[in-house]
C-alpha positions as a Python dict, from the first residue, in 0.01 Angstrom:
ca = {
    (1, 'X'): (0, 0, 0),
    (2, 'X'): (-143, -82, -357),
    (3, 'X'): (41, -216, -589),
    (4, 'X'): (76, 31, -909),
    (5, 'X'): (105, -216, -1170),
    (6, 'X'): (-56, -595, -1161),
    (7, 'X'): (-124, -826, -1480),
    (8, 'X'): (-510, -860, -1443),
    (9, 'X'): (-625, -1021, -1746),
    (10, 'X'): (-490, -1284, -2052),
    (11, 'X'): (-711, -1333, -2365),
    (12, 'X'): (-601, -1660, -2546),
    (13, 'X'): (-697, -1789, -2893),
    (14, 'X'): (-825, -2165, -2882),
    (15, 'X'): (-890, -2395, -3157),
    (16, 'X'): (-1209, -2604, -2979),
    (17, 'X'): (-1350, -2358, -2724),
    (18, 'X'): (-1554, -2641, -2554),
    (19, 'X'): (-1216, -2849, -2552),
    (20, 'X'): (-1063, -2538, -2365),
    (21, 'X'): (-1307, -2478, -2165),
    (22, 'X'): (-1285, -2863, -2012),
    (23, 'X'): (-902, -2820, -1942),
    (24, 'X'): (-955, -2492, -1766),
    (25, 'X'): (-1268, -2517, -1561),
    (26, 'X'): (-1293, -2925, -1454),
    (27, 'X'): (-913, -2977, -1487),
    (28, 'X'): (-746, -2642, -1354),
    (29, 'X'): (-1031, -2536, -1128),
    (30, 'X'): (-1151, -2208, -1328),
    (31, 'X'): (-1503, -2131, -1282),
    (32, 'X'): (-1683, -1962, -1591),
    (33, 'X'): (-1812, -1620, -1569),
    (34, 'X'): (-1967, -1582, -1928),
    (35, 'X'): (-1992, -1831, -2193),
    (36, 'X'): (-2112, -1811, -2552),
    (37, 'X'): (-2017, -1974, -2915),
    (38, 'X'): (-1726, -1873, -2983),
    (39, 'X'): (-1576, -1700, -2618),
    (40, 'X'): (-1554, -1746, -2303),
    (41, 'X'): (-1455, -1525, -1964),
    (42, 'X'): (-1340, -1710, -1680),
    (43, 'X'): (-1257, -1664, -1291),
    (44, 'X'): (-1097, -1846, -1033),
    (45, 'X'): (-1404, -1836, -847),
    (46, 'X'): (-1761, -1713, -812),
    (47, 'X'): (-1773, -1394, -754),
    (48, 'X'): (-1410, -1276, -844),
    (49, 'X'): (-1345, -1086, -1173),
    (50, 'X'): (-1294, -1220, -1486),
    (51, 'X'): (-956, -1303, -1553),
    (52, 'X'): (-912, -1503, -1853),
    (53, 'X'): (-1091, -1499, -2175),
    (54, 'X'): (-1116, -1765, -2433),
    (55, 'X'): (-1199, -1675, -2796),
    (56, 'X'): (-1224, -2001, -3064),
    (57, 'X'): (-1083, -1968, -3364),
    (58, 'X'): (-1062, -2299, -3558),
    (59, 'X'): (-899, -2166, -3848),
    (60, 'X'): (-632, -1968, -3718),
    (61, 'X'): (-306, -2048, -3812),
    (62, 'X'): (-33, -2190, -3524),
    (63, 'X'): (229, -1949, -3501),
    (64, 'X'): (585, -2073, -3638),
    (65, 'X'): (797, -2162, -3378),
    (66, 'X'): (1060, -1873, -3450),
    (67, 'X'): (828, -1628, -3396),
    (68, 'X'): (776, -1390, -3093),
    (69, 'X'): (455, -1448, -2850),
    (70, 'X'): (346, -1584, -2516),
    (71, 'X'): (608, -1816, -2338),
    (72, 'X'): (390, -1845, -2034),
    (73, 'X'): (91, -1697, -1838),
    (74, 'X'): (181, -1746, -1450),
    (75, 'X'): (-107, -1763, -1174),
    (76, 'X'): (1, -1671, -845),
    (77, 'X'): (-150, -1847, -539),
    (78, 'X'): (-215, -1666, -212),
    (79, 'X'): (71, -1939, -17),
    (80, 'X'): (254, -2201, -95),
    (81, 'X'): (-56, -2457, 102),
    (82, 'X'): (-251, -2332, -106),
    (83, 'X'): (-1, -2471, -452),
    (84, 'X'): (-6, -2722, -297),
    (85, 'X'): (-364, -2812, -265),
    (86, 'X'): (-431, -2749, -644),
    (87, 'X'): (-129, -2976, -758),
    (88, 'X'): (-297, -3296, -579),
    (89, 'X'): (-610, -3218, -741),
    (90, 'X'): (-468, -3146, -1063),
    (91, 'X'): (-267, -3490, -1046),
    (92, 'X'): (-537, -3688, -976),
    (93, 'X'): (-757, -3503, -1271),
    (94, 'X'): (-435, -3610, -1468),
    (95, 'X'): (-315, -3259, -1580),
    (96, 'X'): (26, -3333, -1751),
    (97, 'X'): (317, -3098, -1591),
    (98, 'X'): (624, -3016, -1802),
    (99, 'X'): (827, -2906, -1483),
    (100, 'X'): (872, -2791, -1141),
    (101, 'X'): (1139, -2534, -1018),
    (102, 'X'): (1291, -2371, -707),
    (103, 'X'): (1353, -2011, -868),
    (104, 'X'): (1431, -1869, -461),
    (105, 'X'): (1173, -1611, -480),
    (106, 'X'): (898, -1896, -588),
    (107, 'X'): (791, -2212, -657),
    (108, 'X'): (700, -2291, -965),
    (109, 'X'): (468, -2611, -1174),
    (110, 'X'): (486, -2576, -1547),
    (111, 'X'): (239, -2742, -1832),
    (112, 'X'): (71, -2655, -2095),
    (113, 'X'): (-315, -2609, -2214),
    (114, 'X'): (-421, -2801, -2522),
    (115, 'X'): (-329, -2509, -2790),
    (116, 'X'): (47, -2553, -2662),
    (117, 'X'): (13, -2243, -2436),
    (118, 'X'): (218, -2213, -2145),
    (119, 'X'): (108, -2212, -1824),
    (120, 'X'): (282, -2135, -1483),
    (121, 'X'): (147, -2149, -1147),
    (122, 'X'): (325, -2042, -851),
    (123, 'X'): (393, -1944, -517),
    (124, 'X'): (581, -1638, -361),
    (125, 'X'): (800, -1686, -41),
    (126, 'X'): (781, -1403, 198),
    (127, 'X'): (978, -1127, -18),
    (128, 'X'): (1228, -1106, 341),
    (129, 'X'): (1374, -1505, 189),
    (130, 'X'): (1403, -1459, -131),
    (131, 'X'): (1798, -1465, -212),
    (132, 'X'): (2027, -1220, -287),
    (133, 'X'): (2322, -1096, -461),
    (134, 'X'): (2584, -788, -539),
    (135, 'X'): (2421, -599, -229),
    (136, 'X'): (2009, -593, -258),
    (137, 'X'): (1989, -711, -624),
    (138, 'X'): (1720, -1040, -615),
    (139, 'X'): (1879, -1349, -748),
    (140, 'X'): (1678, -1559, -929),
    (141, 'X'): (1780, -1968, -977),
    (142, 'X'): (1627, -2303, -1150),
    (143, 'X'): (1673, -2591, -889),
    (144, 'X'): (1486, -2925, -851),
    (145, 'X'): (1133, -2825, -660),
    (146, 'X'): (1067, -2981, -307),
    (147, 'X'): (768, -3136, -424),
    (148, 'X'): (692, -3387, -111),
    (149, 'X'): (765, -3072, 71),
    (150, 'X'): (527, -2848, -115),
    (151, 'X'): (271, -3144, -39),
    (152, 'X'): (351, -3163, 308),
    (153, 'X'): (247, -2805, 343),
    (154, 'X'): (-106, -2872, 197),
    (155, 'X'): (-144, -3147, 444),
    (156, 'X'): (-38, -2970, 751),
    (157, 'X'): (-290, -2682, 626),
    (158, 'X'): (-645, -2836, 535),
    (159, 'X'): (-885, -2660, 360),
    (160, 'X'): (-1277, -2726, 338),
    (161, 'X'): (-1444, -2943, 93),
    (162, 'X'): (-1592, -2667, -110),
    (163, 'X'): (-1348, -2456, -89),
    (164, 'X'): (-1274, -2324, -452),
    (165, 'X'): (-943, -2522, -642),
    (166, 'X'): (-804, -2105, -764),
    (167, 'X'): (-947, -1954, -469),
    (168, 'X'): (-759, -1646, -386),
    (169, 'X'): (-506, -1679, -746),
    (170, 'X'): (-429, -1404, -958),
    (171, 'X'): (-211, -1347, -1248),
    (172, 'X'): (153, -1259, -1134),
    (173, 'X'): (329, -1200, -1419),
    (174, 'X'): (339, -1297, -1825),
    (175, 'X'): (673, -1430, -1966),
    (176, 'X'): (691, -1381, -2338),
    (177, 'X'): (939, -1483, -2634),
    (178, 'X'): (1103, -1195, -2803),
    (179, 'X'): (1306, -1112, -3103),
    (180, 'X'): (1547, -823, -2913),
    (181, 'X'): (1567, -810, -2531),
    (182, 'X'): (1665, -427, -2557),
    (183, 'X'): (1424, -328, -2770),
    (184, 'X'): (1136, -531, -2560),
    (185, 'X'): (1288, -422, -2211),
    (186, 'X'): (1338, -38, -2374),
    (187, 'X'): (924, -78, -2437),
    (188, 'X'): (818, -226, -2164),
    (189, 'X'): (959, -2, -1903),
    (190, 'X'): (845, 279, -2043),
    (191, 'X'): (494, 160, -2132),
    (192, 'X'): (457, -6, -1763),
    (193, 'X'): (663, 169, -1567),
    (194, 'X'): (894, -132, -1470),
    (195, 'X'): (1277, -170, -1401),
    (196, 'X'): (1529, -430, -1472),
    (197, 'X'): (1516, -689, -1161),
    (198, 'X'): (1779, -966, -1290),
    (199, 'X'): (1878, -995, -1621),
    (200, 'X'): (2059, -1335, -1746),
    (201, 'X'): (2303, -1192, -2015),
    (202, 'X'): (2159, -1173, -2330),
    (203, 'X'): (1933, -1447, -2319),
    (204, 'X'): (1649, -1311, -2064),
    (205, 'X'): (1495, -1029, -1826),
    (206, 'X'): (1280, -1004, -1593),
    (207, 'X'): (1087, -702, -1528),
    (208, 'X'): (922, -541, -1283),
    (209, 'X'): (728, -223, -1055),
    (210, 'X'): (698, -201, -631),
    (211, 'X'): (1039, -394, -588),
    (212, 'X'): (868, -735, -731),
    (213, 'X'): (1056, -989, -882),
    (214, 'X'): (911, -970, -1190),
    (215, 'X'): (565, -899, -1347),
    (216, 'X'): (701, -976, -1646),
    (217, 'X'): (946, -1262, -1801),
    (218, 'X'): (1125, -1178, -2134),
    (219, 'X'): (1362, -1410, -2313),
    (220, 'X'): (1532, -1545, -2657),
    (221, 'X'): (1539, -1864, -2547),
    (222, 'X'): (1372, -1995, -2865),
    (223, 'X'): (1567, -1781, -3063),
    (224, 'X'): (1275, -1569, -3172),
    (225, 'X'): (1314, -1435, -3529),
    (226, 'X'): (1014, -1319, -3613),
    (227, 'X'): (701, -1107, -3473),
    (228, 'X'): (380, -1242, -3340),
    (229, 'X'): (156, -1330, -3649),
    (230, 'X'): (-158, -1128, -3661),
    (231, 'X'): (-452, -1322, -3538),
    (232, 'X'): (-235, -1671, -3480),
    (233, 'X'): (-383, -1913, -3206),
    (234, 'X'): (-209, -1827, -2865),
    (235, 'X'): (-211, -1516, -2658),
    (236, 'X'): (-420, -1248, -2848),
    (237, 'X'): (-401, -972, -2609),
    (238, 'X'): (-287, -899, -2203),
    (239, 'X'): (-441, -618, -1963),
    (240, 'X'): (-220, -447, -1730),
    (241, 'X'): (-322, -162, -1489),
    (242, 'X'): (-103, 110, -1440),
    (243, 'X'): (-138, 361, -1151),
    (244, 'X'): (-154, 699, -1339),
    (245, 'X'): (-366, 514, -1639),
    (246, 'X'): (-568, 865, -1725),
    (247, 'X'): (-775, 681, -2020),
    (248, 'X'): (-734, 253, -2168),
    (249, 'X'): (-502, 262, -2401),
    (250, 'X'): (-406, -93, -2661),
    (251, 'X'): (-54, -79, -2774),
    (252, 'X'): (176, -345, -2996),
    (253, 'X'): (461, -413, -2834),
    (254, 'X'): (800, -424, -3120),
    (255, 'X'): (703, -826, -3106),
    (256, 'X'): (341, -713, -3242),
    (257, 'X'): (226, -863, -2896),
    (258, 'X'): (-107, -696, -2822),
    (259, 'X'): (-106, -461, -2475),
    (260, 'X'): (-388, -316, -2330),
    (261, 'X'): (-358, -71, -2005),
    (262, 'X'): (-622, 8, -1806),
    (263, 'X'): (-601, 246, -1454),
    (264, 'X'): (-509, 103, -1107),
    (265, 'X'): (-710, -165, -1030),
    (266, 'X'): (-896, -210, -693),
}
């Protein structure tokens, strides 16, 4: 069955495109799709869709850090081999990581590009292990990653030479910085369709559609006071498609966050 709602494309504001560009295609494993002076569309490799697009803009202000916007993009690898494969080669290509986390459903390594943007990229476990509590409800956690595990499982699963760093990611979910979780959540599951998964108090939600864990992050962890600033570096825009889509549609979110909806993807 199809999913009816998947994140399928982030646009990001960069200061140096060609600087950007380096990090995300000879450090990260992107492969570029089109390229010109001041954007970019990348894939995570030849042949699959374009999933990220890069747009320079060297004067563009930095966003103050009370204001709403893009807490992280996540990718989400095919298995957990697979993570596994890209963190060695990542490592060695000396991407800095901020963090890795146990969450139950996933495993998760955290770091940034070189405009501050956060990055995720993750692995599901089989939905039938991921933890539970008060009946079905998923329960989420932050615990210490088993990273020489997580290794372990790339060795025990080798891959070919030329076999593409991204091959088989996609974008699982966005995780964004708000000013008011109820006004965000109230939005967001009525413009995607989504439900409340787990919710920690009043300091983050996680949304999400086809019994996920989330396709979307929300929090006030940075204590958010203001909306996204028009045209700021950092995430200008994010595509979702929606079963039921009739025509593409671009919304603002209350944040100001830029949405655009497209129709089911394939």
């Amino acid at each position: 069955m199809s999913p009816t709602l998947q994140l399928t494309s982030v646009h990001l504001r960069v200061r140096d495109l060609a600087r950007s560009l380096d990090f995300y295609t000879r450090q990260l494993g992107f492969v570029i799709v089109t390229a010109g002076a001041d954007t970019a569309t990348l894939a995570t490799a030849q042949g699959a869709p374009a999933l990220l697009q890069l747009t320079a803009a060297p004067t563009a202000p930095v966003a103050p850090a009370d204001a709403a916007g893009l807490f992280h993009a996540a990718l989400l690898f095919p298995d957990r081999a697979a993570l596994g494969h890209w963190l060695r080669r990542a490592a060695d290509l000396g991407v800095a990581f901020d963090g890795f986390s146990d969450h139950g459903v996933s495993e998760a390594i955290y770091f940034n590009d070189p405009d501050g943007n956060g990055l995720e990229f993750y692995s599901d476990r089989p939905r039938d292990q991921w933890p539970k509590a008060d009946g079905d409800k998923i329960a989420m956690f932050t615990r210490p990653l088993d990273l020489p595990g997580l290794l372990a499982a790339a060795a025990s699963a080798p891959v070919a030479a030329d076999t593409p760093p991204l091959a088989g990611a996609r974008w699982g979910h966005l995780h964004l910085r708000v000013t008011e979780l109820d006004r965000a959540q109230e939005f967001y599951n009525h413009t995607l369709g989504m439900s409340l998964m787990v919710s920690f108090g009043d300091s983050a939600r996680f949304l999400a559609a086809d019994g996920y864990h989330h396709h979307l992050g929300l929090n006030t962890w940075t204590h958010s006071r203001r909306a996204q600033p028009a045209g700021a570096l950092g995430l200008a825009s994010a595509t979702f498609a929606r079963r039921g889509t009739a025509t593409p549609q671009t919304l603002h979110d209350p944040d100001g966050i830029a949405l655009h909806l497209t129709s089911e993807s394939s």
